[in-house]
C-alpha positions in Angstrom: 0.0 0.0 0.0 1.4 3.5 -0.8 0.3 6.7 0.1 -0.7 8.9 -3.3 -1.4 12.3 -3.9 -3.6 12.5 -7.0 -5.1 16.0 -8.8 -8.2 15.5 -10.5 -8.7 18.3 -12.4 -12.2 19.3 -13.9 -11.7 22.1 -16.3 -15.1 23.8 -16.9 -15.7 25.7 -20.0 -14.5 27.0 -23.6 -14.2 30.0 -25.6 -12.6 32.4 -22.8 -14.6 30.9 -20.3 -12.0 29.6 -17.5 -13.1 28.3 -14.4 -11.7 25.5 -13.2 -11.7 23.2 -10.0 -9.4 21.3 -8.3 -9.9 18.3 -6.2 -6.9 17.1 -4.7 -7.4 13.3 -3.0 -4.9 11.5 -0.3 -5.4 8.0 -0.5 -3.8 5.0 1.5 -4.7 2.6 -1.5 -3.1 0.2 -3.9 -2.8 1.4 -7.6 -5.0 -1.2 -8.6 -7.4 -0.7 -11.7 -10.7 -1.0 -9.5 -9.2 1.8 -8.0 -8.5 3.8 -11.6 -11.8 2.6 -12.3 -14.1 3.9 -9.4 -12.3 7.3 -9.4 -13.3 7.6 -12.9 -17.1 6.8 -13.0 -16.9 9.2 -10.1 -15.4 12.1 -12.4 -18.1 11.4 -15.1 -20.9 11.5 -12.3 -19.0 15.2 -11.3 -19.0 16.4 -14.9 -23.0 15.2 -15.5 -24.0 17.3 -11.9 -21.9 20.2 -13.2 -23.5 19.6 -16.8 -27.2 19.6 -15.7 -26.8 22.5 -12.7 -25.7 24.8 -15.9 -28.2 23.5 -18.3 -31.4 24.0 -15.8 -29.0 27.7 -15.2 -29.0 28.3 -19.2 -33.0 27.2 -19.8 -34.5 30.5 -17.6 -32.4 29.8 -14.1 -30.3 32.8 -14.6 -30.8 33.5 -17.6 -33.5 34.1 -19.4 -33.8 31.5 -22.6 -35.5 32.3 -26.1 -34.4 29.5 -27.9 -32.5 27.2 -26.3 -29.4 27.0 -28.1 -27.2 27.9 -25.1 -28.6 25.3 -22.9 -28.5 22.6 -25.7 -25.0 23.2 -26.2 -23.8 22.1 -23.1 -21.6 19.1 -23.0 -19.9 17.0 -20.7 -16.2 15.0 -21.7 -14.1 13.0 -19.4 -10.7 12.1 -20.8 -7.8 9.9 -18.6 -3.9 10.0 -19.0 -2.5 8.0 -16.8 -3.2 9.5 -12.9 -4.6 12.5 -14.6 -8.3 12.9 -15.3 -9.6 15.5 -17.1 -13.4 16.8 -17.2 -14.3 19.4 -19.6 -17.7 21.2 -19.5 -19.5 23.8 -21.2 -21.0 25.0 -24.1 -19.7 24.1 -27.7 -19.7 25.9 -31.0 -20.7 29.7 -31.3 -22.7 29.6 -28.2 -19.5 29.5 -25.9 -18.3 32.8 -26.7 -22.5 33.6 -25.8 -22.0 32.0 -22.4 -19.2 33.8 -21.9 -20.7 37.4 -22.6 -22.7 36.1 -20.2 -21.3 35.1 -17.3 -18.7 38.0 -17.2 -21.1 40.6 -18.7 -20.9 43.6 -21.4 -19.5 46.9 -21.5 -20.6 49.4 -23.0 -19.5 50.1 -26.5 -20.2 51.4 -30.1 -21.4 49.1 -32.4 -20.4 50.0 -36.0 -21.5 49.1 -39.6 -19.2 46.9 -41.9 -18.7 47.5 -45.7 -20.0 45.4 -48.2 -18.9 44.6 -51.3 -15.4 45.6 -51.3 -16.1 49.2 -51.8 -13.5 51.5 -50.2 -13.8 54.5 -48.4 -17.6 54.0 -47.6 -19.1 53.1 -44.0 -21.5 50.1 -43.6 -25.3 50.9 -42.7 -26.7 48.8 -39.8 -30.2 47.9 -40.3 -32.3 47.6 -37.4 -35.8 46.1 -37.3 -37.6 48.1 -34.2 -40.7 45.6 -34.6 -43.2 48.0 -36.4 -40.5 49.1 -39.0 -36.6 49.2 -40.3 -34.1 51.6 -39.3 -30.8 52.4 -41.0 -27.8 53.7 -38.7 -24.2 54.0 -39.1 -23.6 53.1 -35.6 -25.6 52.9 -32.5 -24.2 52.7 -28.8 -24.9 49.3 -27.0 -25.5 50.1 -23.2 -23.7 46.9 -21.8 -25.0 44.7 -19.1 -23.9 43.2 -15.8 -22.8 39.6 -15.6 -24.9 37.2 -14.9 -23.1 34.2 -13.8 -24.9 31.1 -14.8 -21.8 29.1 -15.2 -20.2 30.1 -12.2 -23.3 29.2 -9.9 -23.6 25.6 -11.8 -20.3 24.4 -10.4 -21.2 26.5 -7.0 -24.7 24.1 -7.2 -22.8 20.8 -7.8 -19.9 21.1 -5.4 -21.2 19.3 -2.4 -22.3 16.4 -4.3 -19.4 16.2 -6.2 -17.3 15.9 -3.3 -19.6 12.9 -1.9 -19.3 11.4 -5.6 -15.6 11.3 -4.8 -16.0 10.1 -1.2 -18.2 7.5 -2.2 -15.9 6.4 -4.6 -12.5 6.4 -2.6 -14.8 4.3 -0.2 -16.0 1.6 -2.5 -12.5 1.6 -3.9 -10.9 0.9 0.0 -13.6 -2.2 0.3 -13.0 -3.8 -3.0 
């Protein structure tokens, strides 16, 4: 039996959005591959909580939901290297860099037409549809928005049971 000190990292998110959470285990265990094995299907059981807390966040928790392309984005991945096991969560594709306006929030800033067309020398017209009719505008000033952390408050939501997840496991693991 040795003593090991083993990091399990679960790295949450993508597209700029870095949060990330260490757990960091002391076990008086042999490496055996029950062992490898338990601590694993405890990782993907860590991932899932984290996964669902920021889906249910994502649908209308925090943040209010119109389509639900941010919450159907959200995924779940557990890769293993050797001692190291990875878990990566959060949303995938062009709705990461949406969560992450969102959980760290806007400023405010000037939101500028593009040319079209190749044409030099010219400014690009924004057209905006007000709901009764369009408007054309060579800029217009966005006011920003505060963050609203739906993210952060998911892996907040699933700590506690993520840490019994890995209790349970180191358990079942020392009676096997």
């Amino acid at each position: 039996m040795s003593r090991r000190r083993s990091r399990k990292t679960i790295k949450v998110g993508r597209g700029g959005l870095a949060l990330e959470m260490d757990v960091i285990m002391d076990w008086n265990l042999p490496e055996e591959p029950e062992i490898k094995a338990a601590l694993l299907r405890a990782m993907r059981r860590a991932v899932t909580r984290v996964q669902h807390a920021a889906v249910a966040n994502a649908s209308g928790g925090v943040v209010r939901s119109r389509t639900g392309e941010l919450a159907a984005s959200v995924r779940a991945d557990v890769a293993q290297r050797g001692l190291l096991t990875v878990g990566v969560v959060g949303p995938r594709g062009k709705n990461a860099f949406v969560g992450r306006i969102l959980e760290q929030g806007a400023a405010a800033h000037i939101i500028r037409g593009r040319r079209s067309g190749g044409r030099r020398g010219r400014r690009g017209i924004l057209a905006i549809d007000t709901g009764f009719r369009q408007v054309f505008r060579g800029q217009v000033q966005h006011p920003g928005f505060g963050p609203r952390p739906w993210f952060s408050r998911a892996i907040a939501t699933a700590q506690a049971g993520i840490r019994q997840d890995f209790n349970r496991a180191l358990q079942e693991a020392a009676r096997a």
